[in-house]
Gaussian input, Z-matrix of N, CA and C with variables (Angstrom, degrees):
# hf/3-21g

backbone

0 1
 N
 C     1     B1
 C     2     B2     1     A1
 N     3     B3     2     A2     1     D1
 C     4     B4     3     A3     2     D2
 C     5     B5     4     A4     3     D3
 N     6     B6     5     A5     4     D4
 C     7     B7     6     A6     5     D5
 C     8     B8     7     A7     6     D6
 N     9     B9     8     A8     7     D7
 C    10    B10     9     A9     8     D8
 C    11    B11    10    A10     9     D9
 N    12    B12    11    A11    10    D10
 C    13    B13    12    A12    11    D11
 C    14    B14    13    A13    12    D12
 N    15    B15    14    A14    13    D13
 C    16    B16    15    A15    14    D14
 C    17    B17    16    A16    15    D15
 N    18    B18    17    A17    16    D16
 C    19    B19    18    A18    17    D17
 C    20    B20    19    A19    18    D18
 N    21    B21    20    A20    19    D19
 C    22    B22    21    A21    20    D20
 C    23    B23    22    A22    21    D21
 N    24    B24    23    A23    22    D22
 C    25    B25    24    A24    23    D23
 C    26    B26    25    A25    24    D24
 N    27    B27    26    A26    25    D25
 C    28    B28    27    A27    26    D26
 C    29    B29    28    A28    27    D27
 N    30    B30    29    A29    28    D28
 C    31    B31    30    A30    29    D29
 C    32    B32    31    A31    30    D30
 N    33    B33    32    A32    31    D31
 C    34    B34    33    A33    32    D32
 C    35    B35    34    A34    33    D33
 N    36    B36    35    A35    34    D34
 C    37    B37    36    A36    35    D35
 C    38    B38    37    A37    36    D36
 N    39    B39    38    A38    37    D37
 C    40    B40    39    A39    38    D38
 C    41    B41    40    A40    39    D39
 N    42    B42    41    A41    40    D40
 C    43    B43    42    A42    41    D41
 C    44    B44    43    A43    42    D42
 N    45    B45    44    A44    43    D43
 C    46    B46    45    A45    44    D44
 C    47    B47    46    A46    45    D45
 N    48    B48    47    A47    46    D46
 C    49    B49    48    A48    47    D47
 C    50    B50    49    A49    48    D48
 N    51    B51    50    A50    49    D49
 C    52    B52    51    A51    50    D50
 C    53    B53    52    A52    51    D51
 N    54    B54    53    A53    52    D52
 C    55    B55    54    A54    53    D53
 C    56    B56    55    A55    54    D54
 N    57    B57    56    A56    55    D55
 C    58    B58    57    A57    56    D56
 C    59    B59    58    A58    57    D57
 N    60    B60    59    A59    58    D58
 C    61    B61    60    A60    59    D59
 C    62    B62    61    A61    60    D60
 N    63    B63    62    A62    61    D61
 C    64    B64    63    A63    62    D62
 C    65    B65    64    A64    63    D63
 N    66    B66    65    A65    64    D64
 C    67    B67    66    A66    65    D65
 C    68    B68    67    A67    66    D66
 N    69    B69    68    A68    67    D67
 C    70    B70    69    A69    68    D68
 C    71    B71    70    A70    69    D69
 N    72    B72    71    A71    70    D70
 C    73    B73    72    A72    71    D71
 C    74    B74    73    A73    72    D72
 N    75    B75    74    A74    73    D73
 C    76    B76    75    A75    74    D74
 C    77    B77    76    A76    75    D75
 N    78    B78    77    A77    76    D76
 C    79    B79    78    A78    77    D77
 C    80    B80    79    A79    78    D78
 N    81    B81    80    A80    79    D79
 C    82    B82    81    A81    80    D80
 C    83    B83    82    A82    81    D81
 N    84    B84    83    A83    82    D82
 C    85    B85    84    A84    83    D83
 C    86    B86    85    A85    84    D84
 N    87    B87    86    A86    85    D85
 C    88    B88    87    A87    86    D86
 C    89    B89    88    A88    87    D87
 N    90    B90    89    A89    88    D88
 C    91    B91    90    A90    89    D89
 C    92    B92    91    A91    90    D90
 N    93    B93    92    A92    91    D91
 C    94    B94    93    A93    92    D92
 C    95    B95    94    A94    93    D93
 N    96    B96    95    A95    94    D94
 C    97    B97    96    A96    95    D95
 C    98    B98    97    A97    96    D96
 N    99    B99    98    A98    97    D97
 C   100   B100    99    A99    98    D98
 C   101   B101   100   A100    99    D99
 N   102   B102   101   A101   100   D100
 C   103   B103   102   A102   101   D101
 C   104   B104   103   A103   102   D102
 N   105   B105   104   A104   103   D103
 C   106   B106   105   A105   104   D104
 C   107   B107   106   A106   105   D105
 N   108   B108   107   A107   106   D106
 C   109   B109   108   A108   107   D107
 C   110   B110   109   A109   108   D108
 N   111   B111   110   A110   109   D109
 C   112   B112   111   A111   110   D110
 C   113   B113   112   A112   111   D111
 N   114   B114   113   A113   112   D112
 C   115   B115   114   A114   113   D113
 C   116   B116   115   A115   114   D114
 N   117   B117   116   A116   115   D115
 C   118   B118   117   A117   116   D116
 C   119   B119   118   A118   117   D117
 N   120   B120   119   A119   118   D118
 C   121   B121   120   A120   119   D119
 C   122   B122   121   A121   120   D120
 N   123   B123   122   A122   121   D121
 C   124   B124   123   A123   122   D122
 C   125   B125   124   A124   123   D123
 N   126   B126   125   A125   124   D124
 C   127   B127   126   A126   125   D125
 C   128   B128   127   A127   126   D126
 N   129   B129   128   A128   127   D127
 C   130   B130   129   A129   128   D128
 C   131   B131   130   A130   129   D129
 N   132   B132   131   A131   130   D130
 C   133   B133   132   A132   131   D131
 C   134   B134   133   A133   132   D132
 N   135   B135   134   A134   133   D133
 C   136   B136   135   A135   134   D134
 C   137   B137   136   A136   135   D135
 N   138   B138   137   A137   136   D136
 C   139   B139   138   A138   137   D137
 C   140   B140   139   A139   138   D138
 N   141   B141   140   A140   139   D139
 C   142   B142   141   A141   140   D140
 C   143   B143   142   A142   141   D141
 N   144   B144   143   A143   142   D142
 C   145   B145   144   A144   143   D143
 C   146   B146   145   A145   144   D144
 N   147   B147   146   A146   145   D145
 C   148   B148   147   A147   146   D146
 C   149   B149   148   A148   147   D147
 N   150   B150   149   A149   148   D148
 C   151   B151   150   A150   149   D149
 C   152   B152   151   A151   150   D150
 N   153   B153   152   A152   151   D151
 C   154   B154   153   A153   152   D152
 C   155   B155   154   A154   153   D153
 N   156   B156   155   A155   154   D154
 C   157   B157   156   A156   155   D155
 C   158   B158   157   A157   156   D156
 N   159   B159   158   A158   157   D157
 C   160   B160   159   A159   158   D158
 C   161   B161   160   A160   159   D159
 N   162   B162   161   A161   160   D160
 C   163   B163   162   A162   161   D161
 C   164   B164   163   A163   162   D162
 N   165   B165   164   A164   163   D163
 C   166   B166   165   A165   164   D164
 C   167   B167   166   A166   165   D165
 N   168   B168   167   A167   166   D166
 C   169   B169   168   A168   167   D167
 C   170   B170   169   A169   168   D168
 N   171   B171   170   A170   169   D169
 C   172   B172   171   A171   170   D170
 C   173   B173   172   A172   171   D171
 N   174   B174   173   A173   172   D172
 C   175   B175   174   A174   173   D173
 C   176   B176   175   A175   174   D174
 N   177   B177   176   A176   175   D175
 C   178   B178   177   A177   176   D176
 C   179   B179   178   A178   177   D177
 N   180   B180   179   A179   178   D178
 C   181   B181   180   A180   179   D179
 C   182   B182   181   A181   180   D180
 N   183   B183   182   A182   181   D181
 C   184   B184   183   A183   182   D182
 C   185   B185   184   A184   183   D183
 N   186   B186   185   A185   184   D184
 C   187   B187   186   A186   185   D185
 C   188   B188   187   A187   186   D186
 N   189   B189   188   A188   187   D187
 C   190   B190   189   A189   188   D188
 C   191   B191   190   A190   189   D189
 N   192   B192   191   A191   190   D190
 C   193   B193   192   A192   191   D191
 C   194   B194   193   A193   192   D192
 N   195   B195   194   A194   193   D193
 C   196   B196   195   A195   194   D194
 C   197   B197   196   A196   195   D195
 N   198   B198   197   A197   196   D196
 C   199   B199   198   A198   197   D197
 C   200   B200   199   A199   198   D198
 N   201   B201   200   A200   199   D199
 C   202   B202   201   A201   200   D200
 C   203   B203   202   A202   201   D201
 N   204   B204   203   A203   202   D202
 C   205   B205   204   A204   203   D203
 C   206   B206   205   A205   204   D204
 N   207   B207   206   A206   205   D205
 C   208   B208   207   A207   206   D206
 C   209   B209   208   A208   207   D207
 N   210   B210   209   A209   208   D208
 C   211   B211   210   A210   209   D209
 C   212   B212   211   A211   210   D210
 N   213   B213   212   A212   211   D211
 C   214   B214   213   A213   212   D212
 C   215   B215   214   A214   213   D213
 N   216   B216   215   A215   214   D214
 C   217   B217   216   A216   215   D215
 C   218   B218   217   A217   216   D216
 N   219   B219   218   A218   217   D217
 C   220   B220   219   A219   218   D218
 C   221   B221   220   A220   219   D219
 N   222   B222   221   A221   220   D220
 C   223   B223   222   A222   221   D221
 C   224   B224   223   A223   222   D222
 N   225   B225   224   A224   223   D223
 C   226   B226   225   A225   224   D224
 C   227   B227   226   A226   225   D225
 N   228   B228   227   A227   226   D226
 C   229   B229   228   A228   227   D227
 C   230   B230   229   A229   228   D228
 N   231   B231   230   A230   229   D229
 C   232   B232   231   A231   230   D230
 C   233   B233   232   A232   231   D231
 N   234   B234   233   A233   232   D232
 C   235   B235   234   A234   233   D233
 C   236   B236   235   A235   234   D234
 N   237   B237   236   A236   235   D235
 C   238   B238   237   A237   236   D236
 C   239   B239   238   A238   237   D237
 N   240   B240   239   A239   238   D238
 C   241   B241   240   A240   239   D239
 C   242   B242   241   A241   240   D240
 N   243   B243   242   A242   241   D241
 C   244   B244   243   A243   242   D242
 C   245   B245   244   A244   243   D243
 N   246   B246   245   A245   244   D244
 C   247   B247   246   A246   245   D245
 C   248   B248   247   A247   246   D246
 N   249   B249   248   A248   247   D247
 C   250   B250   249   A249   248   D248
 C   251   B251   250   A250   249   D249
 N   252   B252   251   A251   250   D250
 C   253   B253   252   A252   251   D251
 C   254   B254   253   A253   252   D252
 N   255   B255   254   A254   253   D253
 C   256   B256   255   A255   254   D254
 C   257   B257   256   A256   255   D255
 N   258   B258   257   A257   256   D256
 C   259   B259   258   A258   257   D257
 C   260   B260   259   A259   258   D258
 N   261   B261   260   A260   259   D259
 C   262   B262   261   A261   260   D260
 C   263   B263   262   A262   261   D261
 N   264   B264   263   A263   262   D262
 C   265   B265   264   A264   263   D263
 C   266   B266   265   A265   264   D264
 N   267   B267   266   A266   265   D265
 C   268   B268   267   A267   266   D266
 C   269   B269   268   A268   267   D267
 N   270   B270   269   A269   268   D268
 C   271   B271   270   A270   269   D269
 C   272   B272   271   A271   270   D270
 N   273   B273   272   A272   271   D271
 C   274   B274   273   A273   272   D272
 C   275   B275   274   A274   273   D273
 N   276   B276   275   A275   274   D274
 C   277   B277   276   A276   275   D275
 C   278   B278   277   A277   276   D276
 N   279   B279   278   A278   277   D277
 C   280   B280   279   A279   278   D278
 C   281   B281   280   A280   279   D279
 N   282   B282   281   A281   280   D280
 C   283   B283   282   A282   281   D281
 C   284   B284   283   A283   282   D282
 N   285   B285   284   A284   283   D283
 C   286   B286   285   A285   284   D284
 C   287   B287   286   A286   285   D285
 N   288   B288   287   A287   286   D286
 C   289   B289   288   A288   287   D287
 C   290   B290   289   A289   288   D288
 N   291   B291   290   A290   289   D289
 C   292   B292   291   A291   290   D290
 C   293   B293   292   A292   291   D291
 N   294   B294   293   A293   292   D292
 C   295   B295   294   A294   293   D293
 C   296   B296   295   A295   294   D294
 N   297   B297   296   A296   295   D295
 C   298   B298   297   A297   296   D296
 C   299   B299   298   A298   297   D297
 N   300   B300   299   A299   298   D298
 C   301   B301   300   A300   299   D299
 C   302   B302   301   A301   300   D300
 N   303   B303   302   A302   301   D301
 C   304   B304   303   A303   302   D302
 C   305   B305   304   A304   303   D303

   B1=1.4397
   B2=1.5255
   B3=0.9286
   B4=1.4957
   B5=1.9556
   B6=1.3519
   B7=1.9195
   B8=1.7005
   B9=1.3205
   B10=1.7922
   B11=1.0995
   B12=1.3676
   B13=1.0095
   B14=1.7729
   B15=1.5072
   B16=1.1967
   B17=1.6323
   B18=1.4404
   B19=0.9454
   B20=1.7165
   B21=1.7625
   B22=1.3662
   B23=1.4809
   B24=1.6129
   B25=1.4270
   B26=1.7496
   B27=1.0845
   B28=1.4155
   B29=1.7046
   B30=1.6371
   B31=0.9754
   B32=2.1771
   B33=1.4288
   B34=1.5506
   B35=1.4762
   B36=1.4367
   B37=0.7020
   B38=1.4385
   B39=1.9344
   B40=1.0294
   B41=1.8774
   B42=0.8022
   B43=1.5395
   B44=1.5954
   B45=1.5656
   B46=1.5907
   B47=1.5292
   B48=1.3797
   B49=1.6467
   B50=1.6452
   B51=1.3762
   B52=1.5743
   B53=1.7261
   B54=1.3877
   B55=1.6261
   B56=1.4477
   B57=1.8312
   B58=1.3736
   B59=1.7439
   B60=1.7445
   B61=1.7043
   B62=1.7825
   B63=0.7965
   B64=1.2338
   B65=1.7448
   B66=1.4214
   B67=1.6536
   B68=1.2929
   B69=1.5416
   B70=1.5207
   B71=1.4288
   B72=1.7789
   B73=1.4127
   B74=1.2541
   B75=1.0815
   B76=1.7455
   B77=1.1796
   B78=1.5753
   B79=1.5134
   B80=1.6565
   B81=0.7661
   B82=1.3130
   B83=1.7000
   B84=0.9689
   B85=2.1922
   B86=1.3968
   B87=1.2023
   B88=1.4188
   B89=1.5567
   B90=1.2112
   B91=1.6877
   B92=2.2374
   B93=1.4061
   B94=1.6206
   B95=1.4451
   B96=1.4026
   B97=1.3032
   B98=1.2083
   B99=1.7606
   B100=1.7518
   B101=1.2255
   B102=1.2606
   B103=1.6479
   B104=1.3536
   B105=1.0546
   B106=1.4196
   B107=1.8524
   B108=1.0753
   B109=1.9029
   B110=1.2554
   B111=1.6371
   B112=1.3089
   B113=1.4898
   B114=0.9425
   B115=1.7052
   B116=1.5201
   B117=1.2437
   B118=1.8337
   B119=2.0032
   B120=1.1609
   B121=1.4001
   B122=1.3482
   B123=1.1680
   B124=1.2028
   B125=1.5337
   B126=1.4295
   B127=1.8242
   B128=1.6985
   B129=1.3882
   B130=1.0051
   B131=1.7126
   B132=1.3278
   B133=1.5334
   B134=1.7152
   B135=1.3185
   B136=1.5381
   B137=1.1785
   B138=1.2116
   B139=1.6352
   B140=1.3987
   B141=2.0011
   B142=1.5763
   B143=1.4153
   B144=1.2686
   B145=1.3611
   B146=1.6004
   B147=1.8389
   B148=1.3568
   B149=1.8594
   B150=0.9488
   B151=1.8179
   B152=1.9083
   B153=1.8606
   B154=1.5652
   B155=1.2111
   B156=1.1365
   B157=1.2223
   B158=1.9457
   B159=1.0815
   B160=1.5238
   B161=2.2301
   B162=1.5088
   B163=1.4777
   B164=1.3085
   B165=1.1548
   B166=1.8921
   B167=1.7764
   B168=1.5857
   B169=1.4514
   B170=1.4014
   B171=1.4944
   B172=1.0650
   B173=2.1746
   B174=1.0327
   B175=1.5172
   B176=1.5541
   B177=1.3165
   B178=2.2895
   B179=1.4676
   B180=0.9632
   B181=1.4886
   B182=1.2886
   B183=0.9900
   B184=1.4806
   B185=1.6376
   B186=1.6173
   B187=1.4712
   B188=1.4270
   B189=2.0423
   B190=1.0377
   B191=1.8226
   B192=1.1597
   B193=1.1969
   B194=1.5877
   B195=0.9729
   B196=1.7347
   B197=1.5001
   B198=1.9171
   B199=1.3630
   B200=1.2255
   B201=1.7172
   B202=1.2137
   B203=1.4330
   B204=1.4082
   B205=1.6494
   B206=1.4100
   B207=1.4584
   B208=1.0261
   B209=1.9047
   B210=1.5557
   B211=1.2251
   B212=1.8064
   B213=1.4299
   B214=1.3789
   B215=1.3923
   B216=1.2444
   B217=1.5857
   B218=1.2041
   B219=1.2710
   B220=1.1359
   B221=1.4364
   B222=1.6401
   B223=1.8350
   B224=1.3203
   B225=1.1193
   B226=1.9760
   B227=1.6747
   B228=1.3107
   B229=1.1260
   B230=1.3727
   B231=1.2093
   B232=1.6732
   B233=1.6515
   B234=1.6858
   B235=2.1331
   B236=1.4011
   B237=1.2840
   B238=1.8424
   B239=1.4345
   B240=1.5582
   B241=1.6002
   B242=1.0980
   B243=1.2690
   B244=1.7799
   B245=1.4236
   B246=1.7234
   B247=1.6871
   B248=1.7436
   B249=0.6049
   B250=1.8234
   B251=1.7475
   B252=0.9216
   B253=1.2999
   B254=1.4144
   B255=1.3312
   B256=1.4933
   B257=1.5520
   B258=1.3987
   B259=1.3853
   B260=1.5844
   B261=1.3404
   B262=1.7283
   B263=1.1821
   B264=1.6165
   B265=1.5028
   B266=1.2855
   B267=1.7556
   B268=1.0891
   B269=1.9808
   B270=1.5052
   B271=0.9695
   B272=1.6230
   B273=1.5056
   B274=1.5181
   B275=1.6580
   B276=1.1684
   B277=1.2978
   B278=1.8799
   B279=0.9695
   B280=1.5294
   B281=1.3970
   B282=0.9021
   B283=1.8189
   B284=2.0141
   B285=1.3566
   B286=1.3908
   B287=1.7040
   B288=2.0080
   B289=1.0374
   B290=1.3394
   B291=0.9306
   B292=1.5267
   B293=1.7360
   B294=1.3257
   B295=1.7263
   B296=1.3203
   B297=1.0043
   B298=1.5103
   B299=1.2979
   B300=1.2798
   B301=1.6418
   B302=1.0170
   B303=1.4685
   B304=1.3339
   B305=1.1059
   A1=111.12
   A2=133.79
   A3=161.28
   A4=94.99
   A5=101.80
   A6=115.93
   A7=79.86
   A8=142.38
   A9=113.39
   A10=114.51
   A11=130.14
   A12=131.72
   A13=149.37
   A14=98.59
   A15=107.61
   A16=116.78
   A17=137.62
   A18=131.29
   A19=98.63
   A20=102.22
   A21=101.97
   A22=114.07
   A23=112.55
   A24=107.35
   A25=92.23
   A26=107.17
   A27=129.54
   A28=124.31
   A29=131.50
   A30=98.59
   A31=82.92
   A32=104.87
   A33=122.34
   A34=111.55
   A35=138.05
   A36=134.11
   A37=115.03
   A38=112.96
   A39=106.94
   A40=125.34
   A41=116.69
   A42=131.46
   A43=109.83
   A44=107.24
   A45=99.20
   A46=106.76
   A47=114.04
   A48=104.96
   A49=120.79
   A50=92.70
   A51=99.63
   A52=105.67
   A53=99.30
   A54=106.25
   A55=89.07
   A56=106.79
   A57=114.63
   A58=74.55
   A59=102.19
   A60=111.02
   A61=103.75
   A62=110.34
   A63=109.69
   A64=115.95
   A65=111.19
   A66=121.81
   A67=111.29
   A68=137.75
   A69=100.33
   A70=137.01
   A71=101.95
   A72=108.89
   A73=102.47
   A74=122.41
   A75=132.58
   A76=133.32
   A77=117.48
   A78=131.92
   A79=101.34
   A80=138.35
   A81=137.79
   A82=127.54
   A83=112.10
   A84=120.28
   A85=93.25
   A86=96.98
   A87=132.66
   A88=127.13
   A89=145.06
   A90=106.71
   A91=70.96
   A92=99.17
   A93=117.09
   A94=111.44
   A95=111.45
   A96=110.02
   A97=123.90
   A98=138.02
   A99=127.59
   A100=114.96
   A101=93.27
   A102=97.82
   A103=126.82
   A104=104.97
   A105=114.44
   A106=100.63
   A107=112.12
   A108=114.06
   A109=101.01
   A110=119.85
   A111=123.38
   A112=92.35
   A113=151.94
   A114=144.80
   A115=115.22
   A116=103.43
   A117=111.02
   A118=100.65
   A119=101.21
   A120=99.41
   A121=135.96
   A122=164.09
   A123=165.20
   A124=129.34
   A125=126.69
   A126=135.48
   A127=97.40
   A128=149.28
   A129=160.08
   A130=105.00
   A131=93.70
   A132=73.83
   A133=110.52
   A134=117.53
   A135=118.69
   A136=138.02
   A137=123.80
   A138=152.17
   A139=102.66
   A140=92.86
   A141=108.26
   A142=75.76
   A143=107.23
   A144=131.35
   A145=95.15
   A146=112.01
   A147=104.36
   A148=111.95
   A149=100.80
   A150=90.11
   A151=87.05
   A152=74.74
   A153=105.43
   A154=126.64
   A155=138.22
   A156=123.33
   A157=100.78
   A158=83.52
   A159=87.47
   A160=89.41
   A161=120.14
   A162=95.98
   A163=131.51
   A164=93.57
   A165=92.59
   A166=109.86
   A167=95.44
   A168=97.15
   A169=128.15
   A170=147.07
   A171=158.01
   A172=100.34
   A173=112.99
   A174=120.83
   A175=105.71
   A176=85.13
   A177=85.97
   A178=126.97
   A179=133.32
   A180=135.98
   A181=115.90
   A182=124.39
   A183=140.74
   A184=95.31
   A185=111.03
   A186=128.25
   A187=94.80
   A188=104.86
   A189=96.27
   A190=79.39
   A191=127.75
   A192=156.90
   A193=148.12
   A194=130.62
   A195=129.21
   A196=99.24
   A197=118.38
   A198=88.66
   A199=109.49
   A200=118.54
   A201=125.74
   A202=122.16
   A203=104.06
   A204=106.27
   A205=123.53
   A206=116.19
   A207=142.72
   A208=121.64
   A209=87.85
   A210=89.04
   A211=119.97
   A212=97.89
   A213=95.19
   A214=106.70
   A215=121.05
   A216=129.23
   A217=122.72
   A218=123.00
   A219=135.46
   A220=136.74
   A221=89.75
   A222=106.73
   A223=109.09
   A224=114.03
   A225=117.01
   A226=88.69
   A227=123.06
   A228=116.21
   A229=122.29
   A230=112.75
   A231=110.66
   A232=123.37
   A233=85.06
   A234=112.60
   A235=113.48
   A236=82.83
   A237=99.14
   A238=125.76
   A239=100.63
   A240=98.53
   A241=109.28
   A242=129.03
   A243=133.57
   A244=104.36
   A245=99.44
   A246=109.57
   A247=97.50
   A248=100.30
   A249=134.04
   A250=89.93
   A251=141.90
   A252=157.23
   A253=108.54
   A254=115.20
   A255=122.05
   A256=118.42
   A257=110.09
   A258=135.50
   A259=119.76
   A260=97.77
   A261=99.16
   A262=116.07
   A263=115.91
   A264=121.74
   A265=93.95
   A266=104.09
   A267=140.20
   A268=101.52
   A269=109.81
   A270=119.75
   A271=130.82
   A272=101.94
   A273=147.81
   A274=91.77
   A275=121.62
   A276=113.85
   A277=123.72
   A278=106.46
   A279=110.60
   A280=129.96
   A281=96.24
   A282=108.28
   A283=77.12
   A284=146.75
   A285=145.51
   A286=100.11
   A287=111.83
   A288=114.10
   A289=139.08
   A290=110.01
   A291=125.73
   A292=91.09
   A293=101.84
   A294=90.03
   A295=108.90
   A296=143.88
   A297=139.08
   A298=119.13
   A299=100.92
   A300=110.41
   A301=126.13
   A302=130.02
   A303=135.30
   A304=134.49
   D1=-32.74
   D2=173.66
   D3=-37.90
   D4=-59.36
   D5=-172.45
   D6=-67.93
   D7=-17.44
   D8=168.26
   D9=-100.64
   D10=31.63
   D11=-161.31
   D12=67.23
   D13=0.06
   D14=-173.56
   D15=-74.43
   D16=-179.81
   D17=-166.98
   D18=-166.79
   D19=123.60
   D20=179.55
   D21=-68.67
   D22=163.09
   D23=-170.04
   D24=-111.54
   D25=-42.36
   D26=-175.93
   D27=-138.09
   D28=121.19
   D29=-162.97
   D30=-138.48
   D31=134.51
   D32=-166.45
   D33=-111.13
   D34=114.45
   D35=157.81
   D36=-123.23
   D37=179.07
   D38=-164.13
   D39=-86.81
   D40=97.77
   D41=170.36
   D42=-34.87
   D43=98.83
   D44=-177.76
   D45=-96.86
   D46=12.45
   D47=153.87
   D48=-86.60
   D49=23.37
   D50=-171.53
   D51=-104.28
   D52=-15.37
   D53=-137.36
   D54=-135.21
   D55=141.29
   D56=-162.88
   D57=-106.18
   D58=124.56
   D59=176.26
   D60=-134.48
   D61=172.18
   D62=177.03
   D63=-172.67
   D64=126.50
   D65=-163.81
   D66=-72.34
   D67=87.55
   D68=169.05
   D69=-77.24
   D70=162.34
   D71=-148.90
   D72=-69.53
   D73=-52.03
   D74=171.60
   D75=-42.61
   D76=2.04
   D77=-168.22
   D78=-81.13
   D79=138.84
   D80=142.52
   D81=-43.76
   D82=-58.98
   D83=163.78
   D84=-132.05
   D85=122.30
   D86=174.67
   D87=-51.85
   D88=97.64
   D89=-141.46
   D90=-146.78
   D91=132.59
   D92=157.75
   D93=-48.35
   D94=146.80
   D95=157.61
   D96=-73.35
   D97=166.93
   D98=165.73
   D99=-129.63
   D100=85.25
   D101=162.09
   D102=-52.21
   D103=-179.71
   D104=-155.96
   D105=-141.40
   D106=-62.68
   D107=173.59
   D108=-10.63
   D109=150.23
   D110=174.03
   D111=-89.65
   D112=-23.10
   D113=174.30
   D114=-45.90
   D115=-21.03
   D116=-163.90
   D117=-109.62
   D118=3.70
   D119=166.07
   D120=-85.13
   D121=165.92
   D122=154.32
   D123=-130.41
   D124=162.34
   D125=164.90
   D126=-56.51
   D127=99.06
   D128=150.74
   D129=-25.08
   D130=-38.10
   D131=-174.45
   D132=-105.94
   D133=30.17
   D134=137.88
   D135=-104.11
   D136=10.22
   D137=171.81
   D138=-81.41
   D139=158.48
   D140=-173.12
   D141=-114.41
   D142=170.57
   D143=-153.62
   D144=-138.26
   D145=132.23
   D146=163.28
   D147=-115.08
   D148=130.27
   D149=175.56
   D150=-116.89
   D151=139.22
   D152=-172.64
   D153=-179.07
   D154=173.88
   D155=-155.83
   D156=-113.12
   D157=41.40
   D158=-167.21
   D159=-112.75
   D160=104.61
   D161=-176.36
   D162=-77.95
   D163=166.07
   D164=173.28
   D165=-71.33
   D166=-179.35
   D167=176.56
   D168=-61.25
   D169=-7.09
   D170=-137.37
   D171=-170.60
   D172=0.99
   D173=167.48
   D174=111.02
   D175=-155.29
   D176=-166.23
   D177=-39.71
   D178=117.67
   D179=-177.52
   D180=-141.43
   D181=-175.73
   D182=160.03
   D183=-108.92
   D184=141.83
   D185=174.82
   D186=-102.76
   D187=146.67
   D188=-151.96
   D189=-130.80
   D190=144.95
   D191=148.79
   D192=-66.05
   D193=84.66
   D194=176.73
   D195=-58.84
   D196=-69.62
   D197=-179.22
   D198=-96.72
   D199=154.87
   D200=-175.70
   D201=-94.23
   D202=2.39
   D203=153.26
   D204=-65.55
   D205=-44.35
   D206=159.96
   D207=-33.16
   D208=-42.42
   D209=-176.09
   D210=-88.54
   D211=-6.53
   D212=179.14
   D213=-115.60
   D214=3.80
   D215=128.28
   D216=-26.29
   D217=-77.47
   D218=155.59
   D219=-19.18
   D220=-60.77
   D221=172.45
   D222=-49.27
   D223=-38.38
   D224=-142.38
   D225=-96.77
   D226=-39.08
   D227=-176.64
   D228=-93.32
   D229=-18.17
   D230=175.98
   D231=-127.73
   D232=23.63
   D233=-169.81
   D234=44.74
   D235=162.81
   D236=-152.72
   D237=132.40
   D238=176.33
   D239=175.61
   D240=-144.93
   D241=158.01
   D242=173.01
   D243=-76.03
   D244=154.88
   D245=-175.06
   D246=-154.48
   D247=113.77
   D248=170.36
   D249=-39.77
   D250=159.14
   D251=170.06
   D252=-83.20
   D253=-53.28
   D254=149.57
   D255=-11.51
   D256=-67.01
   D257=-179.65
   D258=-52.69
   D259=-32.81
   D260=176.22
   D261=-71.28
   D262=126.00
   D263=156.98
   D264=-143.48
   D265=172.29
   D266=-155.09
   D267=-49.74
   D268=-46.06
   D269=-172.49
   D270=-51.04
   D271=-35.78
   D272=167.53
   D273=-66.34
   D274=-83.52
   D275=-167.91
   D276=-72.87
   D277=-5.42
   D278=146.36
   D279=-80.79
   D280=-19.15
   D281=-166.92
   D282=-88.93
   D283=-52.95
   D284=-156.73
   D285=-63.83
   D286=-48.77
   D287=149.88
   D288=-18.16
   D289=-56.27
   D290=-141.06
   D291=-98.72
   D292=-42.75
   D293=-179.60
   D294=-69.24
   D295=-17.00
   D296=148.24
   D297=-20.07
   D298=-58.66
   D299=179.80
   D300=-74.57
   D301=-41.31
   D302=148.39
   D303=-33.98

């Protein structure tokens, strides 16, 4: 929406330091739960970001973080790396796309 000119005012996603989740071991691809509660939301752009092959609730994403200890928790144990919100562009999130397909 951005290429028509639009411009976010506010943008919320779900904060999994908010949210009691848990991976099971037996899964084949690993995928977050997606809540829905407004308690488990957050400002997107104060979150750490995990890219990994671990998916979000709805498929490839980056997992996103309030605390950022938390988030490299994550990294180390389920691979990956942290990414600043800063850090996200289009390029990043096509490339999360795209391994889907692959």
């Amino acid at each position: 929406m951005v290429d028509n000119g639009a411009e976010a005012t506010a943008i919320y996603v779900t904060d999994y330091s908010r949210v009691d989740w848990e991976l099971p071991e037996e899964a084949e691809r690993k995928t977050m739960p997606a809540p829905t509660a407004p308690e488990t939301f957050a400002d997107a752009t104060r979150l750490t970001y995990v890219e990994s092959a671990v998916m979000g609730g709805m498929g490839p994403d980056l997992i996103p973080f309030s605390e950022t200890e938390e988030a490299e928790r994550f990294a180390e144990t389920h691979g990956g790396q942290t990414i600043a919100y800063g850090d996200i562009d289009r390029t990043l999130i096509e490339g999360i796309q795209m391994s889907e397909m692959g």
